[in-house]
N, C-alpha and C positions, 0 to 999 in steps of 0.2 A: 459615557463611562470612559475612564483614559487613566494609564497608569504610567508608573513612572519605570519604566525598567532598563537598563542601565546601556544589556550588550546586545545589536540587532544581531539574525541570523545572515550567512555570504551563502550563497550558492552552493558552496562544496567544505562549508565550515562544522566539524564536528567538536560538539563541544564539552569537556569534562562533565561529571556529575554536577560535582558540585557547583558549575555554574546554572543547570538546570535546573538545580535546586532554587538557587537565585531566583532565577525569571518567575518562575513558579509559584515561588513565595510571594510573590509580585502580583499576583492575580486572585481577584475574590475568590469568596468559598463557590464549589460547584453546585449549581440548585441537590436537592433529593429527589424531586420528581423533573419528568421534563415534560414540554409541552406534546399536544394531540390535535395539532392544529386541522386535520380531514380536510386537506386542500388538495387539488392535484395540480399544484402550481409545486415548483422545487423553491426549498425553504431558502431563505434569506440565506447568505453564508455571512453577511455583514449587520446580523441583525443578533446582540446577545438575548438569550430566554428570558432576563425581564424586559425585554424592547428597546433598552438601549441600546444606541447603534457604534457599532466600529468605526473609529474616526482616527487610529495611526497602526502602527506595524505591529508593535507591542499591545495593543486594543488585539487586535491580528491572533497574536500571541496566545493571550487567555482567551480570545474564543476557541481557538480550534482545544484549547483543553475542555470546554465542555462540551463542545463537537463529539470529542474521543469518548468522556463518560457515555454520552448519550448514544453511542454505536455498542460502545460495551454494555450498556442496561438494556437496548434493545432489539441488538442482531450477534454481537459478536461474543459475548461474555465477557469475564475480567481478564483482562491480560495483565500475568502478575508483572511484579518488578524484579529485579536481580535476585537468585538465590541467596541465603544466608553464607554460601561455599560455591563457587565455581574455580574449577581449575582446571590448566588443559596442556598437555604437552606434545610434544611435535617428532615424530618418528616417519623415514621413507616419505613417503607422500598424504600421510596423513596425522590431522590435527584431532587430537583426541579431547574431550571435552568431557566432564565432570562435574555434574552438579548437585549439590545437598541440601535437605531443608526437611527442618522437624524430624532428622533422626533418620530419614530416608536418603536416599542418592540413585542418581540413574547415570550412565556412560554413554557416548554414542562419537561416531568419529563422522569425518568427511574428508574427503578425498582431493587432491590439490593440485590439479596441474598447473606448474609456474615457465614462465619463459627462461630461457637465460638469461645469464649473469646474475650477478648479487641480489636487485633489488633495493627494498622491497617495490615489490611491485602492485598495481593498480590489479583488481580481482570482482570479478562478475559470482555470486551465490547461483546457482541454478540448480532449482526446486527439480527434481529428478534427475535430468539432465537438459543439458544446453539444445533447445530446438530452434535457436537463433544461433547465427555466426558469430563464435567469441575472437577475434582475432589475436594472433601468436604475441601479442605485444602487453595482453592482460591475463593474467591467470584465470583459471576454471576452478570454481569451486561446487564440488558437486553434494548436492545436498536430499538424504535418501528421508523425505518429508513424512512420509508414509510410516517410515519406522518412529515417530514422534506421535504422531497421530492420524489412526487409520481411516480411509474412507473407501470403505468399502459399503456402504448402505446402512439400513440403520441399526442392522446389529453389532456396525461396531462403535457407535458411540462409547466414550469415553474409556479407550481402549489405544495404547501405544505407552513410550515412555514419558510423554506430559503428565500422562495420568498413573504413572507409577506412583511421580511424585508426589502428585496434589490431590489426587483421589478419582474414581471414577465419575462422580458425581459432580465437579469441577464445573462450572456455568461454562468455560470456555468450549465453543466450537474448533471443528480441527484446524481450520483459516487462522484462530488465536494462538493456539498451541503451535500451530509453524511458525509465526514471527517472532513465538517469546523463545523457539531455539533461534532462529536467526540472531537475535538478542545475542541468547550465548556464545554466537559462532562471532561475532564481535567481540565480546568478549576475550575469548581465547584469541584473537587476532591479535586484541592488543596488549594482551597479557605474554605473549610469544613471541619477540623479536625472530626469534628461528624459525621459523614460518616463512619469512620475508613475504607478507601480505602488509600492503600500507593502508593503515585503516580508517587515513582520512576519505579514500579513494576506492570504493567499493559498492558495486551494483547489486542487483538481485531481481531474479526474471523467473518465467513457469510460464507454461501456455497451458490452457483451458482451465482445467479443475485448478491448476498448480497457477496458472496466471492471476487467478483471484488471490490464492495464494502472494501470491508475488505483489501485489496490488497493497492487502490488506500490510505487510512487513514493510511495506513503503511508508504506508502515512505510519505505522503505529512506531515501527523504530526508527529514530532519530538519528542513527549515524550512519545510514545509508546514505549515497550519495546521489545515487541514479535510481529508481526504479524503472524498471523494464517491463511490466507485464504484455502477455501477448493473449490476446483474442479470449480473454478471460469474461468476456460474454456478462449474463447477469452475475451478481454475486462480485461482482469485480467495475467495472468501466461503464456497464451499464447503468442508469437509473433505474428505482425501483419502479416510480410513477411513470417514466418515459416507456417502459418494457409494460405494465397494464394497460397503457394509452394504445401502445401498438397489438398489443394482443386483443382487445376490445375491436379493433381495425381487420381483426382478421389476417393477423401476420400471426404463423407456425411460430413463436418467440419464446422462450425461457423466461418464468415470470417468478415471480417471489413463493407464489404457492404453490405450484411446480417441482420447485429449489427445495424446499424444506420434506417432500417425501422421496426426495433422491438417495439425499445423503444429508451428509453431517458435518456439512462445513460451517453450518452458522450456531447459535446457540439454540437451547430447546426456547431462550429468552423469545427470538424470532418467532415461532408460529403463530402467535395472536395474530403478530402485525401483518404477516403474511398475506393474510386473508383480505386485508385493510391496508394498503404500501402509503394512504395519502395520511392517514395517522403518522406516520413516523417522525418525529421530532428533526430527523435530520436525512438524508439522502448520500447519492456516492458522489455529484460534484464536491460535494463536500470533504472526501477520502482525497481527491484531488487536491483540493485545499489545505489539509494537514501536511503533505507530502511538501507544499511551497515552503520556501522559496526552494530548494533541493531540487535537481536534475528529475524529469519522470516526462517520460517518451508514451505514449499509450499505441500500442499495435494493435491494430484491427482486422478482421478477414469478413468480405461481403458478405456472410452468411447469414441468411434470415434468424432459425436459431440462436444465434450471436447477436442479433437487434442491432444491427448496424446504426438504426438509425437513433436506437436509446442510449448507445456508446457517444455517438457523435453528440448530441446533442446535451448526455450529459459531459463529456468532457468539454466542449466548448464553453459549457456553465464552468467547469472546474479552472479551464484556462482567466475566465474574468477574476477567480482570486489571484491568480498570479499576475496580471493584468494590475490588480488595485495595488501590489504588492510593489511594480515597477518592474518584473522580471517576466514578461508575458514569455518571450523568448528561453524560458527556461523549463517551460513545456510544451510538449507536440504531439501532433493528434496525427497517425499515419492509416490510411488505408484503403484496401486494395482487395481485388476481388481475382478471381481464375486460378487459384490455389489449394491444394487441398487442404482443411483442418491443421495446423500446426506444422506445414512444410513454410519456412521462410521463404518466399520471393526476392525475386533479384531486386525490384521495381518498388522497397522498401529500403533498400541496403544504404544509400545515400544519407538516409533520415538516421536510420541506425548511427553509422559511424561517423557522423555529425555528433549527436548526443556522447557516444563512446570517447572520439576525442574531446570534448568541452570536458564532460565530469568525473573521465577516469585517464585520462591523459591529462590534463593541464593542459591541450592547447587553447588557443584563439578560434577554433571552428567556428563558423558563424551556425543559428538554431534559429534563426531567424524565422518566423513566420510559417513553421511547419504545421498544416490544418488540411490534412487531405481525409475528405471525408464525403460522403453519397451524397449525391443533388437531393436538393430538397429539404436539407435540416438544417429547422429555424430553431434556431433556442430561446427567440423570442415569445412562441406560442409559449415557453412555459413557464420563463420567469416574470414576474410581476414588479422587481426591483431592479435600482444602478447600480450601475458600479462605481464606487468612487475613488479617488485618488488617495492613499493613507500614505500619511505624511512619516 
């Protein structure tokens, strides 16, 4: 299957509508159903649902679009597109956002710290607050996620301002409703020169609950440039298949069906598959794969809980799309153990501000070959496919 699409993606290149529209147009219709393949091998990422195989960048391209359907029909819900009205204006240290559709509208602000001088400057989104070191040289965007959509267990499904708009009954889990504001927190970026936020140049991080978070607005919105999540455990960096594999082993781990009587981060779509994670048409190296070619660092903390070894193991799957893509170096797997829960370590900091200068500074940082991860995982035991070179 190969198509002809016109403009490749750059590392830190964010691109109009309407040329997405382009590429898009460019790529067949999305199946209606998707596959239930009951494998516990992690699913091809170069392999499209009628079996034809990815063979260049742009092939690349429209797979990870039915990649996204298929997360959306069967974990995360729909995550809409731009409202019919978004607007946003900039007051003190915060960018106020506005948006309308079918007759309703919701408001919600975020709060901005910018460095000196003019600008605009290079800006990190952080899902609550920053529990990594943002350094004085990038702006802080603080982003109160919770007020969008709450999680709080499961009486508050479809409850926040996502669902002012769209109703409470909305397929999206709260993981979608945070990224389709982050959406609009771009938005208002670029709609606001007085801001001074440059909105080629913009990360977005959470740790645990909020790391999945951060995770999922990585692959879903496209003009991010970094994603950062940290130790966002299953629901996030993990595999579903790899966190069953280890829980079956006898590891204390965070597993899919677990995840779905916590809270409400994923859709009500998820609980079938829950029960069943080797059903699922698609997996999280794969969320890894949407996010390529684009800057996205994965933070880890030794914690059983946390599946170290389903984080590693999926992200090393996730590192071979970018691998086939030619930019291996434009992901990195970091992690470290003697910490507590969501306290950054020093002994991470290197990796960090490696990433930090390459996709939100402009330097030359070199990213090279960042894969610190527990002895012992092989991502071999789980995939069954190469990786190949797309041209």
């Amino acid at each position: 299957m190969k198509y002809s699409i016109v403009l490749p993606l750059l590392a830190t290149t964010v691109l109009a509508a309407p040329v997405v529209e382009q590429r898009q147009a460019s790529c067949p219709s999305i199946p209606s159903n998707f596959p239930n393949p009951n494998t516990a091998k992690l699913p091809n990422p170069f392999k499209f649902f009628d079996g034809s195989m990815v063979e260049t960048k742009e092939d690349m391209e429209c797979r990870n679009r039915e990649v996204s359907a298929a997360v959306q029909a069967q974990e995360l819900g729909e995550f809409p597109g731009k409202p019919s009205s978004v607007t946003a204006s900039w007051s003190g240290d915060r960018l106020s956002i506005n948006a309308r559709e079918n007759g309703k509208s919701i408001s919600f602000s975020v709060q901005v710290r910018k460095p000196g001088g003019s600008g605009p400057h290079p800006a990190i989104i952080a899902y609550g607050f920053p529990s990594l070191p943002i350094p004085n040289n990038v702006a802080t965007i603080t982003f109160n996620n919770d007020e969008i959509a709450q999680q709080s267990g499961q009486g508050s499904r479809g409850r926040g301002k996502f669902f002012d708009l769209y109703g409470s009954g909305h397929s999206a889990g709260a993981l979608t409703a945070w990224a389709w504001a982050v959406d609009r927190i771009m938005d208002a970026i670029e709609s606001t020169p007085a801001a001074g936020i440059n909105p080629a140049r913009v990360g977005v991080t959470g740790c645990s609950r909020n790391g999945k978070g951060a995770f999922v607005a990585a692959a879903l919105v496209d003009r991010i440039a970094l994603g950062l999540p940290q130790e966002s455990g299953s629901g996030g960096a993990a595999c579903w298949r790899v966190s069953d594999s280890e829980k079956n082993k006898g590891k204390n781990i965070q597993t899919a069906s677990q995840i779905v009587g916590e809270n409400v981060w994923f859709s009500t779509r998820f609980n079938a598959f829950s029960r069943s994670t080797n059903t699922l048409a698609t997996d999280h190296h794969q969320l890894a794969g949407m996010v390529a070619p684009r800057g996205l660092l994965v933070i880890e903390n030794v914690i059983d809980w946390l599946g170290p070894v389903s984080t590693s193991v999926c992200m090393k799957a996730g590192r071979l799309i970018y691998k086939a893509l030619g930019v291996p170096d434009n992901m990195g797997l970091t992690g470290a153990n003697g910490h507590n829960h969501c306290q950054f370590p020093g002994n991470q900091q290197s990796e960090l501000t490696a990433f930090i200068n390459r996709f939100l500074l402009n330097m030359t940082t070199s990213t090279a070959n960042i894969e610190k991860t527990p002895g012992g995982t092989d991502v071999g035991q789980y995939i069954d496919w190469t990786t190949p070179t797309l041209t």
